[in-house]
VEXDREN-2710 file (C-alpha; in Angstrom, 1 decimal):
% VEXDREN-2710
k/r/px/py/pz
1/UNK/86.6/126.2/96.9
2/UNK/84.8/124.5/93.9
3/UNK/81.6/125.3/93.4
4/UNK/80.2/121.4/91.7
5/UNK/77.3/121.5/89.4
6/UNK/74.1/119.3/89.9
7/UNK/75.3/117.4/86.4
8/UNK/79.0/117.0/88.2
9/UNK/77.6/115.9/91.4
10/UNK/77.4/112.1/92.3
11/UNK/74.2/110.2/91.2
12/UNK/72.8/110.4/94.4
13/UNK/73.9/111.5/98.2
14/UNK/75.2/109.2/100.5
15/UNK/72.1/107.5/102.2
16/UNK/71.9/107.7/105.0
17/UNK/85.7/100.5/121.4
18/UNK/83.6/102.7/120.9
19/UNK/83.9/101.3/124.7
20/UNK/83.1/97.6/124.9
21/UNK/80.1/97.6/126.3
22/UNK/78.7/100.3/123.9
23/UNK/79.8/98.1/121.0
24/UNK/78.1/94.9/122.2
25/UNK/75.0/96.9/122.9
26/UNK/74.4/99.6/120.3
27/UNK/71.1/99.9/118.6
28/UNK/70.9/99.3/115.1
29/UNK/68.4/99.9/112.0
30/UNK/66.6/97.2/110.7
31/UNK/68.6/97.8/107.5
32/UNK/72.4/97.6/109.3
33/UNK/74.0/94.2/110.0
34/UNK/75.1/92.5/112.7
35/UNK/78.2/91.2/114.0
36/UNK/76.3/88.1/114.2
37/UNK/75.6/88.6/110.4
38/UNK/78.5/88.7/109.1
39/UNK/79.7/85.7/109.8
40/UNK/77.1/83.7/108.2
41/UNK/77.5/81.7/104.8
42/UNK/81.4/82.9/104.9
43/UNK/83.1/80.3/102.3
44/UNK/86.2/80.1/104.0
45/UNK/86.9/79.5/107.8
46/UNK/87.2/83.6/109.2
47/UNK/88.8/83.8/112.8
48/UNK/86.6/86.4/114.5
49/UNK/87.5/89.9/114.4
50/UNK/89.1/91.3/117.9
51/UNK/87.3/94.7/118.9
52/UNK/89.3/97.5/120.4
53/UNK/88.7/97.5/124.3
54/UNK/88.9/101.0/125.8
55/UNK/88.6/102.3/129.3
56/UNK/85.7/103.7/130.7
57/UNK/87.4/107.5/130.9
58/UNK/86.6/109.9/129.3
59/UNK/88.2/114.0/128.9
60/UNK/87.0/116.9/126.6
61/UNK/89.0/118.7/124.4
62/UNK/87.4/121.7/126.4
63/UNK/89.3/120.7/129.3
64/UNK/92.6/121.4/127.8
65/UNK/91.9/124.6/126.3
66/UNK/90.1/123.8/122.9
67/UNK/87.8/126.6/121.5
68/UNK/85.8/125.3/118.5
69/UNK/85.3/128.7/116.4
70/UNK/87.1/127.5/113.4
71/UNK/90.3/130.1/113.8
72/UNK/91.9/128.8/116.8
73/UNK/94.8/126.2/116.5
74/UNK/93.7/123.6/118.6
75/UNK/96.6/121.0/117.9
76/UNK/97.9/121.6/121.1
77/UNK/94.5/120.2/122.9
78/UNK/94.3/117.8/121.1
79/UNK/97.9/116.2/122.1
80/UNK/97.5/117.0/125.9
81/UNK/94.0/115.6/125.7
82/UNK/95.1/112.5/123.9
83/UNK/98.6/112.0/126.4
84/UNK/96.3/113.1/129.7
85/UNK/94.1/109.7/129.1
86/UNK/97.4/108.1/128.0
87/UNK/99.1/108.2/131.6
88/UNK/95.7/106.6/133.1
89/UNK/95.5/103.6/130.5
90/UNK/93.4/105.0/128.0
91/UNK/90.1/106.6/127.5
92/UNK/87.7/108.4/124.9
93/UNK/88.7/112.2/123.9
94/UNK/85.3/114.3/123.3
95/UNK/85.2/116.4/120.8
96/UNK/82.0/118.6/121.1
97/UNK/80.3/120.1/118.5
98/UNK/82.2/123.1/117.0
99/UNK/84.8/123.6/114.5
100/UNK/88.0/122.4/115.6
101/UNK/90.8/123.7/113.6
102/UNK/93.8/121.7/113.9
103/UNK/97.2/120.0/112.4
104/UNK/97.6/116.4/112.4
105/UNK/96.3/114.1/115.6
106/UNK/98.9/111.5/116.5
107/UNK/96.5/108.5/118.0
108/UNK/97.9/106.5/120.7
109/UNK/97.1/102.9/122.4
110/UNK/93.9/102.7/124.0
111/UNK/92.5/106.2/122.7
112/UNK/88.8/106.4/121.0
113/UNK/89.0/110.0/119.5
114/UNK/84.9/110.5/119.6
115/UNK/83.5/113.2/117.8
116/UNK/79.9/114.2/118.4
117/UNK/77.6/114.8/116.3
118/UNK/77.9/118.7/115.4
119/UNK/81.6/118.5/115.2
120/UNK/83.3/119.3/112.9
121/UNK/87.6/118.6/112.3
122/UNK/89.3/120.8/110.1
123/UNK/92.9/119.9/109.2
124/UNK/95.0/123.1/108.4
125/UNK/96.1/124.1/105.9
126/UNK/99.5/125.4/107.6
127/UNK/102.3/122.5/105.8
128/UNK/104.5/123.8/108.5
129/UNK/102.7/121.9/111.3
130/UNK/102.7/118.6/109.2
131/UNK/106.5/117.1/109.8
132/UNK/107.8/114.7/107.2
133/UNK/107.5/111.0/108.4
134/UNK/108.8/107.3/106.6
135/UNK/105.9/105.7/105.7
136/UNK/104.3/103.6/102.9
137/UNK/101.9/105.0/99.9
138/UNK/100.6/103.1/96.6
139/UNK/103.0/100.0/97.8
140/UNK/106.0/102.0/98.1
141/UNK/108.1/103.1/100.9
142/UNK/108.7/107.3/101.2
143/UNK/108.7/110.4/103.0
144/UNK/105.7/112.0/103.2
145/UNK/103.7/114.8/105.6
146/UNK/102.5/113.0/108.4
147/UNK/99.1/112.4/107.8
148/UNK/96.2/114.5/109.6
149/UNK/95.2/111.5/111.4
150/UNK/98.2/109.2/112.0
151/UNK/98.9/106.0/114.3
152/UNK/102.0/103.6/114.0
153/UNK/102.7/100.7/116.7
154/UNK/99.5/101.0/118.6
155/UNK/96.7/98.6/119.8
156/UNK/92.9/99.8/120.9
157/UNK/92.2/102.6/119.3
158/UNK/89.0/104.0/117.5
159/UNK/87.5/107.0/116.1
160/UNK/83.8/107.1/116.6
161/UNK/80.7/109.4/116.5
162/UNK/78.4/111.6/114.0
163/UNK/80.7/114.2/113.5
164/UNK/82.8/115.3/110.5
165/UNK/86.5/115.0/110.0
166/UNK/87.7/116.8/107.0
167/UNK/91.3/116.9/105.4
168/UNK/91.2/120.3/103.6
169/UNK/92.1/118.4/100.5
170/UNK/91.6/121.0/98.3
171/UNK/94.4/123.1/99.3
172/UNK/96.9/120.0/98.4
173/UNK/95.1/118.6/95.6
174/UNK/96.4/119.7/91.3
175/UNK/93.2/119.5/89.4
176/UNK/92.8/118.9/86.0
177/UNK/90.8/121.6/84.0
178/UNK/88.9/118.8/82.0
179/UNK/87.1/118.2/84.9
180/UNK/85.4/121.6/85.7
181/UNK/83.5/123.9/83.5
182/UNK/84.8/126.9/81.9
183/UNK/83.3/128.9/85.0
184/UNK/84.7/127.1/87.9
185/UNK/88.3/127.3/85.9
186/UNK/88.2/130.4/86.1
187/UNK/87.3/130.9/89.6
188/UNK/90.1/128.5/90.5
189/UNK/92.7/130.1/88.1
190/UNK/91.4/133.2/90.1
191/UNK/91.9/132.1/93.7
192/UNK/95.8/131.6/93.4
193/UNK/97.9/128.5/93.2
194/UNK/99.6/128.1/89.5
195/UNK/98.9/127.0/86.2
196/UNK/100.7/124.6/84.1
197/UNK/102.2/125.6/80.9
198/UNK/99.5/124.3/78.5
199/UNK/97.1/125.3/80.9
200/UNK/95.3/122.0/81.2
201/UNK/96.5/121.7/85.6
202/UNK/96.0/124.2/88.1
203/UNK/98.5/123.0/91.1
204/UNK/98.2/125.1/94.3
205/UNK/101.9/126.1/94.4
206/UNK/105.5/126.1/92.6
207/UNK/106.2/123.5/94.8
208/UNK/103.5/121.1/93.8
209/UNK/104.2/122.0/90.1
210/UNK/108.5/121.5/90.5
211/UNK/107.4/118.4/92.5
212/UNK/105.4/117.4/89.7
213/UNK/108.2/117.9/87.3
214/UNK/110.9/116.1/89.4
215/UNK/108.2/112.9/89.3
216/UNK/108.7/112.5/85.5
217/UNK/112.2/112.5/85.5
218/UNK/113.3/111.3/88.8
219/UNK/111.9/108.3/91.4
220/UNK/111.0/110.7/94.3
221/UNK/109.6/107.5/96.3
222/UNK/113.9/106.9/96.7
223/UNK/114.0/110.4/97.9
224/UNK/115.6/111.6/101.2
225/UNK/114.0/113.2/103.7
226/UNK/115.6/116.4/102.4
227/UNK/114.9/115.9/99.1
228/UNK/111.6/115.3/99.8
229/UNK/111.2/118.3/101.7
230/UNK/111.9/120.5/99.2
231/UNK/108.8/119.4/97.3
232/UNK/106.8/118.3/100.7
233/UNK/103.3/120.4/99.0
234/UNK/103.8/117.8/96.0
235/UNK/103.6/114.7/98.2
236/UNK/100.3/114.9/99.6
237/UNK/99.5/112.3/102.9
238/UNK/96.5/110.7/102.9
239/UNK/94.1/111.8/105.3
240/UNK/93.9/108.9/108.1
241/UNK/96.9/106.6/108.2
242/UNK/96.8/104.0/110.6
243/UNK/100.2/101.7/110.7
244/UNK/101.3/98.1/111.9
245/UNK/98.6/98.0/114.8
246/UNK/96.3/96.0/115.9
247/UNK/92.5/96.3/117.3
248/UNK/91.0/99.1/115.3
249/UNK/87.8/100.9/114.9
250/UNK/86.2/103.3/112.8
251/UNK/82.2/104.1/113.5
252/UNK/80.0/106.4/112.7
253/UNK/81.7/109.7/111.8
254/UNK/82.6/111.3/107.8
255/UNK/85.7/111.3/106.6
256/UNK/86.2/113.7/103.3
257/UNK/87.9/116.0/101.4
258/UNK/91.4/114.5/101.9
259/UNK/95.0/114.9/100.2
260/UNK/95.2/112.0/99.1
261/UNK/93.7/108.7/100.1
262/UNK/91.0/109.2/102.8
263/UNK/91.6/106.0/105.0
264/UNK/94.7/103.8/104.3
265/UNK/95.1/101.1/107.1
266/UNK/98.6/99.2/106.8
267/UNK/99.9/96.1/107.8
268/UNK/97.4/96.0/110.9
269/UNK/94.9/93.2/112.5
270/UNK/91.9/93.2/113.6
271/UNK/89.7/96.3/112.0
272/UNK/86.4/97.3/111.5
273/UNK/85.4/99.7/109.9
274/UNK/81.3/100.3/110.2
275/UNK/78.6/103.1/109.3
276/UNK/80.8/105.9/107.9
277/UNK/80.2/108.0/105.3
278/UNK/83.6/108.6/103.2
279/UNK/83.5/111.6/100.9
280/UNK/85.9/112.9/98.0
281/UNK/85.2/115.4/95.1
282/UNK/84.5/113.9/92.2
283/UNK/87.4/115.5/90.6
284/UNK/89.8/114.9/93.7
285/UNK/92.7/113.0/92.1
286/UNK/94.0/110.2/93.9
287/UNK/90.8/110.2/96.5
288/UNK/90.3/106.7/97.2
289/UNK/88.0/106.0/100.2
290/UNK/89.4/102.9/102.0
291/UNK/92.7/101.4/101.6
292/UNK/93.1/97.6/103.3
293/UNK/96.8/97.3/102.4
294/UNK/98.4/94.3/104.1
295/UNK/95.6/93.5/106.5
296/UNK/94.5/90.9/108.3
297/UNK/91.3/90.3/109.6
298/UNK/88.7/92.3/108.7
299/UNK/85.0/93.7/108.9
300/UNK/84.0/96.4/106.2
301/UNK/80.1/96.8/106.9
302/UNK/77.2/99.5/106.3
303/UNK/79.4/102.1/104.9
304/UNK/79.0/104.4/102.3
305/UNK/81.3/106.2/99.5
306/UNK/81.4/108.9/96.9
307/UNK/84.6/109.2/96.0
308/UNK/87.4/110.9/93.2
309/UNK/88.9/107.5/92.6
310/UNK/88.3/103.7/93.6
311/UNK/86.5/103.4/96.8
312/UNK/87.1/99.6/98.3
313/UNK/90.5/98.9/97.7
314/UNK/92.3/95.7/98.8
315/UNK/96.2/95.9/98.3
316/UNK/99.3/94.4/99.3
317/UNK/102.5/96.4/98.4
318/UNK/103.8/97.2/94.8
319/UNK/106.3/95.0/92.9
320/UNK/109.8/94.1/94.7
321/UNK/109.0/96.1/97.7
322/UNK/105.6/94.4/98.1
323/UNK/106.8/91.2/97.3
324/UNK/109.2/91.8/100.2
325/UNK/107.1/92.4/102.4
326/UNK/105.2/89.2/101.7
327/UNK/102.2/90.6/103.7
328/UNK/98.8/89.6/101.7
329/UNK/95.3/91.1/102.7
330/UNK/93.5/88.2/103.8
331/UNK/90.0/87.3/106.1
332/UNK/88.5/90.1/105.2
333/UNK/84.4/90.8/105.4
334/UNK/83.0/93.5/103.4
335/UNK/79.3/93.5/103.1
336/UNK/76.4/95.9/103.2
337/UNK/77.8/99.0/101.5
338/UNK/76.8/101.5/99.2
339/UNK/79.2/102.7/96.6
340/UNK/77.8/106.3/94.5
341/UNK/80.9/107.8/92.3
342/UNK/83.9/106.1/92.0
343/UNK/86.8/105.3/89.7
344/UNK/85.7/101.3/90.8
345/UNK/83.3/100.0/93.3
346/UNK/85.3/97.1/94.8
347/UNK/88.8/96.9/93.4
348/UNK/91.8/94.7/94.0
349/UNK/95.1/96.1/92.9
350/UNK/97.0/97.0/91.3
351/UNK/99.3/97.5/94.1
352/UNK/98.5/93.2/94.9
353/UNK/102.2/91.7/95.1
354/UNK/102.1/90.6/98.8
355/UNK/99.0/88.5/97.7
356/UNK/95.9/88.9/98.7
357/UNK/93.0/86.4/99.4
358/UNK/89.9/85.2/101.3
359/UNK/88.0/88.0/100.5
360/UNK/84.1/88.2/100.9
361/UNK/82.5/91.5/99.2
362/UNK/78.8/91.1/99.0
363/UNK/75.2/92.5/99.5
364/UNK/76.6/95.9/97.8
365/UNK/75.2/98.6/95.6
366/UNK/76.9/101.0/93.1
367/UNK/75.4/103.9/92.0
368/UNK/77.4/106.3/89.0
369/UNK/81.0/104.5/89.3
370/UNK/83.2/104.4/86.9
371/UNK/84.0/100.3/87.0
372/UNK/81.8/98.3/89.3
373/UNK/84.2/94.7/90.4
374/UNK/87.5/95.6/89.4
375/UNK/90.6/93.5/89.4
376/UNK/94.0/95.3/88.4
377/UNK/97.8/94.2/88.0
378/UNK/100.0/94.3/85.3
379/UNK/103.2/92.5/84.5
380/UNK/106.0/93.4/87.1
381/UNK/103.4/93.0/89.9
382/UNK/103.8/89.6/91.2
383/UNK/101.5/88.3/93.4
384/UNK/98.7/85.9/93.9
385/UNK/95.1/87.2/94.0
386/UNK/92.9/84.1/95.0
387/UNK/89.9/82.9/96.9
388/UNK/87.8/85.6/96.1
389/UNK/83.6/85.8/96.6
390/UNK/81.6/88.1/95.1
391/UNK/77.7/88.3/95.7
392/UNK/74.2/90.0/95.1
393/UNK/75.9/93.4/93.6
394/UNK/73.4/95.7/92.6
395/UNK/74.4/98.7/89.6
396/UNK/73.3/101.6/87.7
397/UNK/74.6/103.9/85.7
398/UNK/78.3/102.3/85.4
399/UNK/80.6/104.4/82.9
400/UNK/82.6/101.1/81.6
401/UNK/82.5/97.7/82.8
402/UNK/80.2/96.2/85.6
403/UNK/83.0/93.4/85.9
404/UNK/86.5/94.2/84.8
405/UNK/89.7/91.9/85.3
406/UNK/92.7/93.4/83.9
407/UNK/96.1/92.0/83.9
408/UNK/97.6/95.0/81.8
409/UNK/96.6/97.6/84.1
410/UNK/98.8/101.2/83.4
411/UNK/99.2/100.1/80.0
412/UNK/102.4/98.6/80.5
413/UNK/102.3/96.2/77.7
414/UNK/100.4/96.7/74.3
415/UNK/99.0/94.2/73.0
416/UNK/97.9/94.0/69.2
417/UNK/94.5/92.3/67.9
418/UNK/96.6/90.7/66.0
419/UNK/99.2/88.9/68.2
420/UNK/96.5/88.5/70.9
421/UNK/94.6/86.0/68.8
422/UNK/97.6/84.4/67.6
423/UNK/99.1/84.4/71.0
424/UNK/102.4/86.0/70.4
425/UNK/102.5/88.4/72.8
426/UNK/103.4/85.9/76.0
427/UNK/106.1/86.5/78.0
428/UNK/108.8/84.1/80.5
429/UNK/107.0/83.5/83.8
430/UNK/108.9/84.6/86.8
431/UNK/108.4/86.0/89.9
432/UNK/107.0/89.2/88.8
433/UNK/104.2/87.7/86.7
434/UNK/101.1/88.5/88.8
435/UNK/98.5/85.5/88.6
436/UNK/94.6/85.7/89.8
437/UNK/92.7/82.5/90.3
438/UNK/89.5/80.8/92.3
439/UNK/87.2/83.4/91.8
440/UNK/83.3/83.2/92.4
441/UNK/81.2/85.9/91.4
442/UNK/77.0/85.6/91.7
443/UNK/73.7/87.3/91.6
444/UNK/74.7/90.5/89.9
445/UNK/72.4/92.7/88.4
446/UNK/73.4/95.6/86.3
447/UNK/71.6/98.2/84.3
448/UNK/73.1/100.9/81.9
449/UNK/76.4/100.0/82.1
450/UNK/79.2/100.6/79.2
451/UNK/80.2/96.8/78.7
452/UNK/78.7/93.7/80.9
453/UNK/82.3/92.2/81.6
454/UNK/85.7/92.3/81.2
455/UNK/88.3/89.0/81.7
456/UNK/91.8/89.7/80.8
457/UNK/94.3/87.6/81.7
458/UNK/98.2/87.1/80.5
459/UNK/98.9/84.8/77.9
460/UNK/101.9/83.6/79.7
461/UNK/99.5/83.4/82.8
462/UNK/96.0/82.6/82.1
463/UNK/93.0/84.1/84.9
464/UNK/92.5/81.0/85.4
465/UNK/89.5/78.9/87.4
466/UNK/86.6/81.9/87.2
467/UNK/83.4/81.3/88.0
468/UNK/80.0/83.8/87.1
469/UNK/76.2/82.7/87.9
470/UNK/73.0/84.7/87.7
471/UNK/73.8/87.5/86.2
472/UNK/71.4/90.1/84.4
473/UNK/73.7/92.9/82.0
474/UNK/72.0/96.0/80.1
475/UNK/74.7/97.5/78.7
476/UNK/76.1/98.6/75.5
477/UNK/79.2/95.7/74.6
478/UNK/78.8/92.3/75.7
479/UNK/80.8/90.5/77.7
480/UNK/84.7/89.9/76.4
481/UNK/86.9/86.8/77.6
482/UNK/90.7/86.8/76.4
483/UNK/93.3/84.4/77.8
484/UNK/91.5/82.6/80.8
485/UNK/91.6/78.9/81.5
486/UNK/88.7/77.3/83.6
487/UNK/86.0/79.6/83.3
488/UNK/82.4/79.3/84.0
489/UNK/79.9/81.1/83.2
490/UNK/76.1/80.3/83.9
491/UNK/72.4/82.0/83.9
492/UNK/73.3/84.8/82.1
493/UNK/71.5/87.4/80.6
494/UNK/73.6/90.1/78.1
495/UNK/71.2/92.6/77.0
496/UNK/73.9/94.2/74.7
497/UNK/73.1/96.8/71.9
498/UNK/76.1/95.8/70.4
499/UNK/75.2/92.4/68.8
500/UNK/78.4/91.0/69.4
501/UNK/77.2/90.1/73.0
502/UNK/80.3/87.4/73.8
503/UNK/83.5/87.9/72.6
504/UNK/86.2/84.7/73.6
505/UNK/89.9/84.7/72.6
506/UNK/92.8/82.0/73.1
507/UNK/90.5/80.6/76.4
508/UNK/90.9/77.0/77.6
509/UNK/88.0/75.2/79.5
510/UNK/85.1/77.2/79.2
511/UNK/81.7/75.9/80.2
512/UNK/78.7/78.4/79.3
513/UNK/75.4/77.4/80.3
514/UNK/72.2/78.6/79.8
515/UNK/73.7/82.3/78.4
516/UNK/70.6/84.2/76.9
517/UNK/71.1/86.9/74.5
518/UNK/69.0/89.5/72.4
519/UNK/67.5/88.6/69.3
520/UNK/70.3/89.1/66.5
521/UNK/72.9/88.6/69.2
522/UNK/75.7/86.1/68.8
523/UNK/78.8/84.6/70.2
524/UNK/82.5/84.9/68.5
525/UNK/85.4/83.0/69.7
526/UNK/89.4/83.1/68.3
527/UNK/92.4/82.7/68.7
528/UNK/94.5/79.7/67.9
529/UNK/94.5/78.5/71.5
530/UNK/90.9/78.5/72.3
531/UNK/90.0/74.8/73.2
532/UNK/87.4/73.0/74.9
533/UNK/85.1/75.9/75.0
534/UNK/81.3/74.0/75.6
535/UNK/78.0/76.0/75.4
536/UNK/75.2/74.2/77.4
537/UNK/71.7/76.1/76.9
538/UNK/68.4/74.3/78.3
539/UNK/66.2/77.2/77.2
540/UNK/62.4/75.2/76.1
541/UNK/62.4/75.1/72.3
542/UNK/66.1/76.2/71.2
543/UNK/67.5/74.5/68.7
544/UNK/70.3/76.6/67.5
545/UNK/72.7/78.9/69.0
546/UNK/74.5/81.8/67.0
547/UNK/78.3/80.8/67.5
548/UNK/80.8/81.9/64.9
549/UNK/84.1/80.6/65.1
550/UNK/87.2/82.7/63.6
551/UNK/89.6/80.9/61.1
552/UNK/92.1/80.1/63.5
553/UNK/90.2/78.0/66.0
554/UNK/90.9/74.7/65.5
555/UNK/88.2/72.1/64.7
556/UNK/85.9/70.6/67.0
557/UNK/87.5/73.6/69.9
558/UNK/83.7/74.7/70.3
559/UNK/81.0/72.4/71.1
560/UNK/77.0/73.7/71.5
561/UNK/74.6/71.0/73.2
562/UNK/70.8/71.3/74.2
563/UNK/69.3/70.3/76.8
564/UNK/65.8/70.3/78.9
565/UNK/65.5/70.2/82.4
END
């Protein structure tokens, strides 16, 4: 185990059916939304969610011969628990507080797996109890270990309570020595597992390392079941997989420490998922908290994450295989949630080729994350991300940018100063150009953050019809727009210490009003495309506005206007 330092730890802690008629009636803090809530001032028409309905039944995992002391193998409870409700329609498995060690729990239709507050779920570490499965992970089918909590096919189920379900990630996590201090390298080094060549990765077997290897050279996501046996430690499941089902419900419990992801929820309907607390090392590589991946309908509320990589994350499938499914994420609520580390706060992509759209995120705050909004694809993607909302996003203390859109996530393409203002770089449009459009963002408000914003489209495929309003940005680079089309941006304030506050390349159809900048600040727009790009500013008394347009603009492309209200 890793012992974390105060300066390595998060910015701050995370702050603090089930059966039918315990989810119409359950009491909640004045802070905590509603179902009623939710639904308000939703910009596009949201059927209502379905919730799970469970039987009033209920069996202990005492009953079946579970003994919490933490040594004890209690998979075997578990599954007679879960099949004894199972043969009388359904029912609520107690898990009483303890420390349950177990392999993986296989949830069925019309099971609520409630653990009480005290408990405590430990996943083995054993890889022998974990038996390899076809399933689906970062948009790509493969075999993988079933994951420690798994459902495919079902309908009704939920996981609920105070208790604590951990995942025992850090027996199938490599780590990277970059990310711990001399002292906790060598206590790692010193607790087994092995060390790459250059000694930059500690991986926690020759397996994970020749897995590791194999991924360079080979695709192991087309790997038999065989094949993928041989290197099963390298291809680490992700700690709650829930597949093609419908009527799901996660409340109250924490979910950490996982292999991989820590909830991924795929191709399923009707989900909420409502004050939990998901938790990852900051270090844990590939530790997303929630997945939505092909889902439909939606409610994301009063959660919190600390996480090793992006927390929110909407995706639909990666390139061909997503494209083929043709599944986008769509109707989905996400409000009321607190974000502390994080590779991104809310992120969509890159895995986005089934499409994804109708998406509300709002009333959120970030709190140490790496990227605050993120959008992500990259050429090869495909997919349309539209009809998009994002509101009143509080941040602090956000490493890079407080808004990012980036269509050349992964670095697939490189793209030169040079030919990106002279617009050389485009490529044919075909199916696998990803496009995102209709986008609303408003009432942000972020403070020490590396750049204010981030728009990056494709020059063959513009982000196109963008929209930003009352926005406040301390930061240290201003806000950068490179091949968009129909973008608005209005009552903004870039606090930049770089003076360059606005930076706009090859961008058709901007309107910018009312975009208030530091003293010294000013605005610079290139490319030989840019056109149509209109500054509006009604603050009392200005009568200039410091625009400087690059060579290659053409004349008349930039147009500044005063007005008073």
């Amino acid at each position: 185990m890793i012992k974390v330092t105060i300066k390595q730890q998060s910015a701050a802690i995370a702050q603090g059916l089930l059966l039918v008629f315990l989810l119409l009636n359950r009491p909640l803090s004045a802070q905590e939304l509603t179902l009623d809530d939710l639904y308000q001032d939703v910009p596009f028409v949201m059927p209502k969610v379905v919730l799970p309905s469970i039987p009033v039944r209920q069996v202990s995992l005492l009953q079946f011969g579970g003994v919490a002391d933490g040594v004890s193998d209690n998979t075997q409870a578990f599954a007679d628990a879960i099949q004894a409700l199972v043969k009388q329609g359904g029912g609520r498995v107690i898990v009483p507080r303890g420390i349950w060690l177990t392999g993986p729990i296989q949830l069925q239709s019309n099971i609520d797996l409630h653990v009480e507050h005290g408990a405590l779920i430990k996943f083995s570490v054993d890889r022998n109890l974990y038996p390899m499965v076809h399933t689906n992970f970062e948009g790509r089918a493969s075999w993988r270990p079933m994951s420690p909590i798994y459902a495919k096919n079902t309908q009704n189920i939920a996981i609920t309570g105070k208790g604590i379900i951990d995942g025992s990630g850090d027996s199938w996590r490599l780590v990277k020595k970059s990310k711990l201090t001399e002292d906790q390298w060598r206590e790692l080094v010193a607790s087994g597992g092995v060390v790459s060549e250059d000694n930059k990765t500690w991986y926690p077997s020759l397996e994970f390392k020749e897995g590791t290897r194999q991924s360079r050279v080979y695709d192991t996501f087309k790997y038999n079941q065989q094949q993928a046996t041989k290197i099963k430690d390298f291809l680490r499941p992700v700690m709650v997989s829930l597949v093609d089902s419908d009527k799901i419900l996660l409340d109250g419990p924490t979910f950490q420490n996982s292999p991989a992801w820590n909830i991924h929820i795929l191709t399923s309907q009707n989900v909420v998922v409502r004050n939990t607390q998901v938790r990852n090392p900051w270090y844990g590589q590939n530790g997303d908290g929630i997945d939505l991946d092909s889902v439909k309908n939606a409610l994301i509320y009063n959660n919190s994450f600390d996480v090793g990589d992006d927390a929110i994350c909407i995706k639909s499938g990666k390139d061909e295989e997503g494209r083929l499914r043709a599944m986008p994420t769509e109707n989905i609520i996400i409000k009321n949630n607190v974000v502390y580390h994080g590779h991104g706060g809310f992120v969509v992509g890159s895995e986005m080729s089934g499409g994804v759209k109708n998406i509300l995120f709002s009333k959120a705050t970030f709190i140490g994350t790496d990227i605050g909004i993120r959008f992500k694809t990259t050429r090869g993607r495909g997919g349309i991300v539209e009809n998009i909302w994002v509101s009143d996003v509080d941040m602090v203390g956000i490493k890079g940018a407080a808004v990012s859109f980036n269509m050349y996530y992964a670095f697939n393409t490189t793209v030169t100063k040079k030919d990106r203002n002279s617009n050389k770089s485009a490529e044919p449009v075909d199916e696998t150009t990803p496009q995102l459009k209709d986008i609303a963002i408003s009432n942000i408000r972020a403070i020490d953050v590396g750049t204010a914003a981030l728009f990056q489209g494709l020059p063959e495929m513009k982000l196109s019809n963008v929209t930003m309003e009352n926005a406040y940005f301390a930061s240290q680079k201003g806000i950068s727009i490179v091949d968009v089309q129909d973008i608005s941006l209005s009552n903004i304030e870039v606090h930049s210490v770089h003076d360059e506050a606005l930076e706009i390349v090859n961008v058709k159809h901007a309107n910018l009003t009312n975009l208030q900048l530091k003293p010294k600040a000013f605005v610079v727009v290139k490319g030989q495309e840019s056109d149509k790009v209109s500054f509006v500013n009604n603050q009392a008394g200005l009568t200039e506005f410091p625009v400087k347009n690059s060579p290659e603009v053409k004349p008349n492309a930039v147009s500044v206007k005063f007005t008073d209200f």
